[in-house]
Phi, psi and omega in degrees: 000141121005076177288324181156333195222151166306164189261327198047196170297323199258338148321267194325306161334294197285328198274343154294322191288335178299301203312284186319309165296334145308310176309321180271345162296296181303333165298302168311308184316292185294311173307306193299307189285287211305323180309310161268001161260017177195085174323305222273338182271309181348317176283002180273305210282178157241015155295158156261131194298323198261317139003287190305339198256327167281005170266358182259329162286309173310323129351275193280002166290309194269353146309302181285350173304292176300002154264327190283350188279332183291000000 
């Protein structure tokens, strides 16, 4: 796909790094929702439902930061 423009190298980048960094909000993401549908496994970790979701919102500000940058 497109932007408008070519991408060059320094696109592609960020737009891998956008992919990943979404990926890795979802990952935060499922942790956080495994957390709260299931308390009792939830004390095995050493993460936090409010750790995971903020690692899930941070994740995804910077996909989207590194997509508007591509």
């Amino acid at each position: 796909f497109t932007l408008g423009h070519s991408l060059g190298w320094v696109g592609t980048v960020c737009l891998a790094l956008g992919v990943v960094f979404f990926a890795a909000g979802a990952w935060f993401a499922v942790a956080a929702l495994r957390a709260l549908a299931a308390p009792d496994l939830a004390r095995r970790r050493t993460g936090s439902t409010v750790h995971d979701g903020m690692g899930a919102l941070m994740a995804a500000g910077m996909g989207v930061a590194l997509l508007a940058m591509a």
